[in-house]
Structures are given as structure tokens and as C-alpha cells.
N, C-alpha and C positions, 0 to 999 in steps of 0.2 A: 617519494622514496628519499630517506636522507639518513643518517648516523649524529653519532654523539657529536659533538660541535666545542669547539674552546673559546676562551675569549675571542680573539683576534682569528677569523677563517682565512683557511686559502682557498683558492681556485681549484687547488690538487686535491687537499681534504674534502670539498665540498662532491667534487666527480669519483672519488673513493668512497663517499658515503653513499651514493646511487649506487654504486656495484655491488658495495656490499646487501644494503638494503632488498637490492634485485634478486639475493641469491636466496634470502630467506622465503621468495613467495615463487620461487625457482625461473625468475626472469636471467637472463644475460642481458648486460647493460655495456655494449661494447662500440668503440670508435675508429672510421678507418683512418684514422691518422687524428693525433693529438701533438701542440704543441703550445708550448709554455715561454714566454716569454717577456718580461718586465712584470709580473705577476697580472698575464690575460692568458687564460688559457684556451687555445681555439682549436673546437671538435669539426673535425669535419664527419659525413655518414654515419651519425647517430644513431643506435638499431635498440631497442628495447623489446626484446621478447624471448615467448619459450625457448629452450633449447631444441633448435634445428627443425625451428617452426618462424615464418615472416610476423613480424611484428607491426610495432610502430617505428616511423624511420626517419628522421630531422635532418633535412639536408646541412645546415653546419648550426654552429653554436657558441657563442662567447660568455666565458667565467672571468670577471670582470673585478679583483679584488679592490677594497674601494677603503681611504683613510677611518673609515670611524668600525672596520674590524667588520665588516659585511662582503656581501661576493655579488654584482650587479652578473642576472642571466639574459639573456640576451637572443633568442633561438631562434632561427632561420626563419624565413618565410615559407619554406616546403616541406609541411609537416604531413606524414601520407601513414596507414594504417593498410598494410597489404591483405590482400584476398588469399585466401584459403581453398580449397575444397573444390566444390561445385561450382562457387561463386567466382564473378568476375566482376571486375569495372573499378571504381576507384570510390575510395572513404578520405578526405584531407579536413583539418584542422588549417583555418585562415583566421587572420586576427590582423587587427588595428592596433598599433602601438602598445602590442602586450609587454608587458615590463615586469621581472621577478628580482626578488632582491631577497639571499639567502645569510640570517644572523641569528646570531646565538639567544637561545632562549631557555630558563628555567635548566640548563646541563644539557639541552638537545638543541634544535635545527630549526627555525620558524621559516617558512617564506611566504611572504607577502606579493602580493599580486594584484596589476588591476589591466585594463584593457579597456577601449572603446566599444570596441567588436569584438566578438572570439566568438564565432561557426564551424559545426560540423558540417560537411558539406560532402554529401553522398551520390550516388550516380552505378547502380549496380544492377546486376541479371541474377540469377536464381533460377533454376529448377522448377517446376510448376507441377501441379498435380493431375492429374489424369485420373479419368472417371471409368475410362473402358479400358485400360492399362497399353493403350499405347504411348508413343514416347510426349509426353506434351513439353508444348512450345515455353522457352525463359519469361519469367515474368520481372519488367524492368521498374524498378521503384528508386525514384531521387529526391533530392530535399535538401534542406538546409535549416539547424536546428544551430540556433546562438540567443549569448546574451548579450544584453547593449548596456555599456558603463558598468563595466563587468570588477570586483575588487572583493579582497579576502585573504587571507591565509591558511597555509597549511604549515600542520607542525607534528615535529616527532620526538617526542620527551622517553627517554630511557626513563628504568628504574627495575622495580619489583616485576612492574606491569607497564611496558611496552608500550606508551599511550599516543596513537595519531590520531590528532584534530583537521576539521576543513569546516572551514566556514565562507560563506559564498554571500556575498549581497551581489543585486543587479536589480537597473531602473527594471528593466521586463527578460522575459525569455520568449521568442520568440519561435515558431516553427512553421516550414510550409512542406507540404508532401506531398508527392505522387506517383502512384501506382498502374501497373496497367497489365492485366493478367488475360493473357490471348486464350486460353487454355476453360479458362472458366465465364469467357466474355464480359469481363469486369475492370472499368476502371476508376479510379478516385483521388480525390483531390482534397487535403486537408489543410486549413490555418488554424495556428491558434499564436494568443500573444496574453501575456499572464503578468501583471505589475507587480512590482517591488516583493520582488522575488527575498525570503532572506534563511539561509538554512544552517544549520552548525552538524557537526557530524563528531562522533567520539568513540573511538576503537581502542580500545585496551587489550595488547595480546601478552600473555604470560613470557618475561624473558627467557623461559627453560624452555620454550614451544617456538618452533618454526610454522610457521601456519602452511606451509605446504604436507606438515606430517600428520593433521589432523585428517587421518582420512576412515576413521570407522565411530558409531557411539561413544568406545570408549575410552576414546581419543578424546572426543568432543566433551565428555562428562570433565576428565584430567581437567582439559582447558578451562569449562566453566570452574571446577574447584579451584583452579590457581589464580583466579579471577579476568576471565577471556568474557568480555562485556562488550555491548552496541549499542550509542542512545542516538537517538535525531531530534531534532527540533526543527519545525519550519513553516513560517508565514507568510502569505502572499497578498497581493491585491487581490481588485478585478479582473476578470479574464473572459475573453468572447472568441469564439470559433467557429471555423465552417465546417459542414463535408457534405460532399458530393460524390455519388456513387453513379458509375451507367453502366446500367445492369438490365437484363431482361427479366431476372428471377427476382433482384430486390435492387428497384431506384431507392436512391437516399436523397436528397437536399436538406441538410439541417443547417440551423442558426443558433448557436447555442451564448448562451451572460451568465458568468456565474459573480458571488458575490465575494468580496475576502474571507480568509479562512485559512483556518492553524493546523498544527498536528505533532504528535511527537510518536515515537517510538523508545523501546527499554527493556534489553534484553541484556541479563546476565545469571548467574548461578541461582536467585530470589525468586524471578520477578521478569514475566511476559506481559510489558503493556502495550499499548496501540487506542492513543485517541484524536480526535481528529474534528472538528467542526468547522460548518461552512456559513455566508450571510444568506446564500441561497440561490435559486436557481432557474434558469425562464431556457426551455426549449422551442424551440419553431422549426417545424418539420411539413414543408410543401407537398402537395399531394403528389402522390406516386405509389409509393408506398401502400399506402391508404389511400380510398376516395377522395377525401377534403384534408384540404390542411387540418394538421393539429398542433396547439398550443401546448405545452407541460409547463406549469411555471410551482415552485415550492419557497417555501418562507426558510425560516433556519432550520439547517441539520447539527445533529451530533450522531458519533461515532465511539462506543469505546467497547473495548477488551483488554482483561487483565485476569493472567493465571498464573498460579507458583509454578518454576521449575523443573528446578531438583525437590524429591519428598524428604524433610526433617520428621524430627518428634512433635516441631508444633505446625498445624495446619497453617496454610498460607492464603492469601487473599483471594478472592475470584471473584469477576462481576461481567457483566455484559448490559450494555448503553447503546440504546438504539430510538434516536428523535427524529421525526419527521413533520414538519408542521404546514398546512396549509399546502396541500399538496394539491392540485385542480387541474383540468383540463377544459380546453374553451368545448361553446355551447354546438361546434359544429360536429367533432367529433364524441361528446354525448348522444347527439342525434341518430348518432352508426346503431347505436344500442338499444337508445328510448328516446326512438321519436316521438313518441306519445307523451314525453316528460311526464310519465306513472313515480320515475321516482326523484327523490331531492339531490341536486346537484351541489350540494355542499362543500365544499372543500374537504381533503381526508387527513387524516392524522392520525399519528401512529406514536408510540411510546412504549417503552421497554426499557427497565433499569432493575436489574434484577443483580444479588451480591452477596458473599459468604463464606464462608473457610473451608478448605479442602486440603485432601493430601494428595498432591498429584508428579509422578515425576516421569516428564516427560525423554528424558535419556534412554532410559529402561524403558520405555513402548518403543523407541525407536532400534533399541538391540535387542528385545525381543522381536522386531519385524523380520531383522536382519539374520539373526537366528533359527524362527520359525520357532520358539517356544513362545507362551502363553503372558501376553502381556499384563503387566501390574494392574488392576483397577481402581480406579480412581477414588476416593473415601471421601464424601462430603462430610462436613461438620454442622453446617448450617446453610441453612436458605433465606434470603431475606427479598423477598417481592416488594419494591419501594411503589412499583409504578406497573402498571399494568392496563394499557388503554388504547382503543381503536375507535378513530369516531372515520363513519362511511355513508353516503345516504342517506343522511339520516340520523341512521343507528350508532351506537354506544356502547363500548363493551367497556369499563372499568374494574380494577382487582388489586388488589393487596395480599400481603400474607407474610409468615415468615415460619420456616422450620428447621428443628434441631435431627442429628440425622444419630442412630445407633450403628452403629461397622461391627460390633462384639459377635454379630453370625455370620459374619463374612460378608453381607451384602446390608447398603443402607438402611435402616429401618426409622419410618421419618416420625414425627410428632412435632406437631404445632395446626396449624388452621389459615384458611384461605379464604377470602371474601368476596364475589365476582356481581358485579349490577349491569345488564343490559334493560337499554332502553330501545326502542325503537323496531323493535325486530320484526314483529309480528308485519308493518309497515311493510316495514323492508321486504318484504317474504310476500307479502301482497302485489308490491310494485313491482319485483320479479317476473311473477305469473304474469303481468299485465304488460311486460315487455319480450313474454317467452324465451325468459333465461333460466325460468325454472318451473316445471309442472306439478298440474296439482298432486299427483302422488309422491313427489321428490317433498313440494313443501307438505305435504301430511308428514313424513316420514320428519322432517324437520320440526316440528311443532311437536311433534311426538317427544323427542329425545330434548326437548327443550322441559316438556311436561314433566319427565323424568329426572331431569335435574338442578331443575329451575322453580323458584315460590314466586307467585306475584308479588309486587313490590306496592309501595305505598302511591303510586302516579300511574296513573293510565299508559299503558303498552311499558314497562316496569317488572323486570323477570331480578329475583337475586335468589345468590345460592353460595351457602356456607359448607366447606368440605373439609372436612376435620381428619386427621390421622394422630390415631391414638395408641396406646401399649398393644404388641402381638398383632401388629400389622393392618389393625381393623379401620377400615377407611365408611366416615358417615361424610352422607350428603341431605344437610337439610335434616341431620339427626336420623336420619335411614340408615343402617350399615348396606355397603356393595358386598357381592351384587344382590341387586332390589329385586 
């Protein structure tokens, strides 16, 4: 939280910009006793929260103004986040030589930050659930969630649009937790530690908007038109985890590695993106659970979705991205299924990447929810199947396609064509039977509707089938119109 900033800061302007800034997201930002003196200004009982609700609470604090026009922060070692509700026990923030340092940047506020350590450090009861509705016993979960060589800024730039930044690097983040639920006889224990951690963050909120007033759609519509926006970006290392469950209903011991991996996010009045890719992934999961141990290990993933909005006159982007490569399991938990190894233990893979223009505006579904009238429908324009593919046991499914869509009778009407080649099925559909995961009248009924809308192909066990949509809604498979 911070305000507009001038050359040279003080101490007083700096803890006047947190009040003010607290009031727009409806925090009080208040001290029990403040004094000023040779330009150090020192807060004792620091309280940041709702109105007449426990907050965050900083046992004292020094604003430290400093020759080159900067403000050195300086904050207590007893930083505590009070309990609410039901819950009890304690939430603190601990840190190793955390150091801020508040200066002027671009007409607003930057402050930079770094730390050794900086942990959340938990220790709390809760309520538990109860299966026969008597009173069940607290369930007590603690932890300690930090990062190590912790550095970054955060910044609040006025203007048109309101813009706060936070950018975070850190060698790792760290976590360890545990649970322990008397009520459900379940307890668990979890690590995980994640390298070079690196994230940026970018909030734009319209200066005519308080963001505590955005509280209905058409709140929310104002905001995105005056341009109320959200992007992320962020990249990590390697990362390996445990968890441990004891449990009567379901033991856990898992061992998890994953590989580095990106991601971003991008939301504003245009444009809902989310993509994200990883180097890959290796689980190991001791028997409990299951009879025998089992391995999951995968090669590279990707991740994306992207859809317009608000609906314009011209239709906006939309796609959906889904990679999975080399996806396997060791030979002991194959054996649960086909001891017999009837069928091919292949690695699996998966793809999807499908993309095209639409008119979709997602404001108006959600105040139509709120409403209870009849939400907008969605208007494709086009379809474009780039990637269409499953390889499993075996078998093969590949596809392409792409279609333009008509909206002029009120519901899409598509035209274009569709290409799909399976390989392997008949196999596949074989080795089932031979492991009793599918009978012979399941696989009839399956060969049948394959027969149906599948030609043999030019390779042995090779099914392909051409599905065409044409003028007045007439859909051919294999030059057949539906239905056959």
C-alpha cells in the first residue's frame, strides 16, 4: 500500500500513503502511538485490517528518512495475523534481516525489498467435520511456508489507471506442513522446496474506482472498460516433495521431482489467457494405497487457454492447449491390470491444440446468473483443429480440421471438414478382452460404431474417417449424410 510520492520522501508522507491507500481496499491502517523525531518516525502497535475486524499487527516499526530522498523501513520482529471465527492459535511472519527501502518512482512509490528468510509460520485448530453430526473434535494443522534470499519490489504508479507491481525473485520457497484430524483419523505431513523462484505481478485499477466498490457484474464490466487488468508472469526451478498420510481409508507416501517450468496469466477488458509449461514430472507412491508401489513419471507438459472478454463487433481470439508427453507407469503397477501383458505398455500422449474466433462476453453470463434471465450465447466464428492426437497401448488416434461457423439463425451452423486416423484399435480392443476390462459384447458394440464411422485405412489395423459439414446443417461421414 503506498500514494503518490515526490522527489525527496518523508517518513510522515510515506505512513500517510499506507492510510490512505488502506482506505481504498477498506483496510484501517492505524498506530498506537506514533512519534517523529529528527526525521525517524517510530510506530509502535501497528494494526492493518478490516474495520472492527483483527488484522495484521507489527509490534513496532521505524521510517527511517535517508539523504538520497528515500525512507529506510525497518519492522519489528513480532509480526502476528490474529484469528477470527472458529479458529484459534497463532499465524506470524519471521524474517532475517528483512530490509525495505521506500523512493520515488515514475510519479508514485517503489519499495524494494530483500531478506535472508522471510516465513510464514502457522500453528492453528479449526473445527472438523463430523460424519454422524455430532460435535467433532479441532483439527490442528502447522507449518512454516518461506523463502530463502528473498528480493524484489513493489510499486504504485498513479495515473489514468492505478498500476501496482510486485516482483518477487528467491534462491527457493520452501514449505513443511502438518495436519492432524482426530475426527476423520487422518494425519499428514508435507515438504516441498521449489528453486529459483521468479514472479512479477501487474494490477491496474481505474483511478475513478475504489476496488472495494466493485461489488456486482456491472461494477465489474465499468472496471474492465475503464481498464481494471491482471497479468502474471512466473518461472521456477526444480522442485521435489513429500506427503505422507495415516489414514485407515486412504494411506499416502508419495515422493514427487518435477522439472522447471513457466506460466503467465492475462486478464483484462480483450483477453482471458493462462499458459503455463513444465520440463516434466516423476511420482513415486509406496504401497498402501495400492498393492505395489507405483511409479508416474511424464516428459514435457504444456498448458493454455485463451478467450475474449467483453463481446465487440469483431470476434476475439479463443484456443485451448493441452500437451502431455510420455506419460508411463512402472511395470509393477501395469501388472494390477495386465498381468498377462495382453497389451503394449507404451508410454501415453496426449495433444490438443485447438483455436478460432468468437463472440463471447463473459460479464453478461455472469449478470445474467445474478439475475436469473437467460444468458448470452456464445457465437463462434471459426474452428481450427491444429492437433488432435492420443497415442495409448498401442493405439493412435490423430485429427485435424478446421470450421467456419454461420450465427445468422441464431445458433452456429458449421462448414468446413474434419480428418481423424486411428491406428491400432482393433489391438487394443483385443488386449482388453484378454485382461477382462472389456467383454466380448462391449467390444462388438465397439467395432460396430467404429464400422460406422470409420473406412480402413491403407496399413494394417488403420480405421480413417472424413466428417464434413456442409450448407443447411447436413453433416457426411465418409460421404454418408447422418444419420446413417
Amino acid at each position: 500500500m503506498s500514494g503518490t510520492a515526490h522527489a525527496a520522501l518523508t517518513a510522515d508522507q510515506v505512513w500517510q500513503s499506507w492510510k490512505d491507500a488502506g482506505a481504498l481496499v477498506g483496510l484501517t491502517v492505524s498506530a498506537a502511538t506514533e512519534n517523529n523525531s529528527g526525521g525517524v518516525l517510530t510506530l509502535n502497535g501497528v494494526s492493518i485490517a478490516p474495520e472492527g475486524v483483527a488484522g495484521i499487527t507489527i509490534s513496532d516499526m521505524t521510517l527511517t528518512e535517508q539523504s538520497d530522498g528515500s525512507v529506510a523501513i525497518a519492522p519489528g520482529a513480532d509480526i502476528g495475523v490474529a484469528m477470527s471465527g472458529d479458529a484459534e492459535g497463532s499465524v506470524k511472519l519471521t524474517h532475517d534481516g528483512l530490509t525495505i527501502t521506500a523512493h520515488e518512482a515514475e510519479g508514485g512509490v517503489a519499495y524494494d525489498y530483500a531478506a535472508a528468510k522471510l516465513d510464514v509460520v502457522y500453528d492453528t485448530k479449526y473445527p472438523g467435520m463430523s460424519v454422524d453430526g455430532s460435535e467433532a473434535p479441532k483439527v490442528a494443522a502447522s507449518g512454516t511456508v518461506g523463502f530463502t534470499n528473498l528480493a524484489g519490489t513493489y510499486s504504485d504508479t498513479p495515473g489514468a489507471n492505478r498500476t501496482f507491481g510486485l516482483d518477487i525473485k528467491a534462491d527457493s520457497l520452501d514449505y513443511t506442513t502438518t495436519s492432524d484430524d482426530p475426527g476423520m483419523q487422518m494425519k499428514q505431513t508435507s515438504t516441498s522446496s521449489t528453486a529459483g523462484v521468479d514472479m512479477s505481478i501487474d494490477f491496474a485499477l481505474p483511478s475513478t474506482i475504489a476496488l472495494a466498490s466493485i461489488a456486482t457484474p456491472a461494477d465489474f464490466t465499468t472496471a474492465l472498460n475503464e481498464g481494471l487488468s491482471f497479468s502474471l508472469t512466473a518461472k521456477q526451478g526444480e522442485s521435489s516433495g513429500t506427503v505422507k498420510q495415516e489414514s485407515a481409508f486412504m494411506p499416502m507416501d508419495l515422493v514427487m521431482k518435477a522439472g522447471g517450468g513457466e506460466g503467465s496469466v492475462l486478464f483484462n477488458k480483450d483477453t482471458f489467457a493462462m499458459k503455463s509449461s513444465a520440463a516434466g514430472l516423476d511420482i513415486e507412491s509406496a504401497a498402501g494405497l495400492t498393492p505395489v508401489p507405483v511409479k508416474v513419471t511424464s516428459g514435457p507438459m504444456q498448458f493454455g487457454l485463451t478467450a475474449p472478454v467483453i463481446a465487440t463487433e469483431a470476434a476475439g481470439d479463443y484456443g485451448f492447449l493441452l500437451k502431455l508427453s510420455q506419460f508411463s507407469v512402472n511395470e509393477e503397477a501395469w501388472a494390477m491390470v495386465d498381468p498377462q501383458g495382453a497389451l503394449k505398455h507404451d508410454a501415453a500422449e496426449i495433444a490438443i491444440d485447438i483455436s478460432g474466433k468468437a463472440k463471447i462476453d463473459l460479464p453478461a453470463v455472469m449478470m445474467a446468473e445474478e439475475t436469473g434471465t437467460t444468458p448470452p450465447v456464445p457465437a463462434p466464428e471459426s474452428l481450427n483443429i491444429t492437433e488432435l492426437g492420443l497415442k495409448v497401448a498401442g493405439a493412435a488416434l490423430a485429427g485435424t480440421g478446421a470450421f467456419t461457423f454461420d450465427n445468422s439463425m441464431g445458433i452456429p451452423m458449421p462448414l468446413g471438414e474434419a480428418n481423424v486416423t486411428v491406428t491400432g484399435a482393433n489391438a487394443l480392443i483385443d488386449g482388453l478382452i484378454k485382461t477382462g476390462l472389456l467383454s466380448e459384447d462391449d467390444a462388438m458394440g465397439a467395432r460396430m460404431m467404429m464400422g460406422m464411422f470409420m473406412v480402413p485405412g491403407a496399413n494394417a489395423d488403420e480405421l480413417t474417417s472424413k466428417i464434413e459439414a456442409k450448407e443447411g446443417m447436413q453433416i457426411l461421414v465418409n460421404g454418408q449424410p447422418l444419420p446413417m
